[in-house]
N, C-alpha and C positions, 0 to 999 in steps of 0.2 A: 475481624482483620480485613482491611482496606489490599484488595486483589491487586496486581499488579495492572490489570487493564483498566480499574476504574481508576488509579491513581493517576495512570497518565490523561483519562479524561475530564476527569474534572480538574485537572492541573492545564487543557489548552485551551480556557477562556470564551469557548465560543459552543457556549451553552452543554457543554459534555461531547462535543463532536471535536477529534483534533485531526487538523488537515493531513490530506493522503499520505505526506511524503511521511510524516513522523508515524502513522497508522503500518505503511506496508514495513517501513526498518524496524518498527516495534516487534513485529508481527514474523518477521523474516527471520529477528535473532532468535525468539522463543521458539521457534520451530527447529534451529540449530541450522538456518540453513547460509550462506554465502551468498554476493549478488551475482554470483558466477552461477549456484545451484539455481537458485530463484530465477536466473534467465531461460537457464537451460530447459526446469519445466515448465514455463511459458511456454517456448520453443515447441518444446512433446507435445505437452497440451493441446497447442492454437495449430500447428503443422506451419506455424510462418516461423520460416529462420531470419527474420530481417530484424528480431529483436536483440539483443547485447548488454551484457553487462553495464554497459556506459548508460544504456536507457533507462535502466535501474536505479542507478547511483544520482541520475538526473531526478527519476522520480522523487526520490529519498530527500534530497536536498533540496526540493520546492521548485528545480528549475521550469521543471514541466510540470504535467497534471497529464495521467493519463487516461484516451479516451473510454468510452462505454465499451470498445472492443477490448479493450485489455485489462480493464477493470472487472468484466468476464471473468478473464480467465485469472486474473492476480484472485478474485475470488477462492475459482477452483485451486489453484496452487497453495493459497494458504487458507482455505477452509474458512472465508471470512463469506457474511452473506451479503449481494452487489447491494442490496441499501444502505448499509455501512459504509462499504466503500464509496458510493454516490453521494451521499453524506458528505464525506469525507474530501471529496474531489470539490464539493460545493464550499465546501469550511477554505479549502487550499485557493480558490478564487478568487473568494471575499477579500483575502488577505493580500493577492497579489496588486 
């Protein structure tokens, strides 16, 4: 039975890597979490309040790419390991 996380990797074309923003909202819903929850432990996590929902929703939607400091900690927040996500930041660039 094809898992729910290889389905969406070998479904985003760029060699089993899909870019960050479709990785963290994948990643964000299976955890059951909100881009409200997911900002907020950022927030705990990193101790910088200057993050927001809106920077989430930004990431999710390709607008941005976020850097190696918060790619950090989107790590720790959703249990993902950072070369994944660097991976992933690398896939979202290609594309931009």
């Amino acid at each position: 039975m094809l898992k729910v996380r290889d389905a969406a990797m070998s479904s985003s074309g760029s060699g089993g890597v899909e870019p960050i923003g479709r990785l963290v909202r994948r990643t964000r819903k299976l955890r059951g979490l909100t881009q409200y929850e997911l900002a907020d432990a950022l927030v705990d996590l990193s101790g910088k309040e200057s993050l927001g929902r809106d920077d989430v929703a930004r990431w999710e939607r390709g607008k941005r790419v976020p850097g190696p400091y918060w790619r950090h900690w989107l790590g720790e927040a959703l249990d993902l390991p950072f070369d994944e996500l660097d991976a992933a930041a690398r896939c979202a660039r290609r594309r931009r």
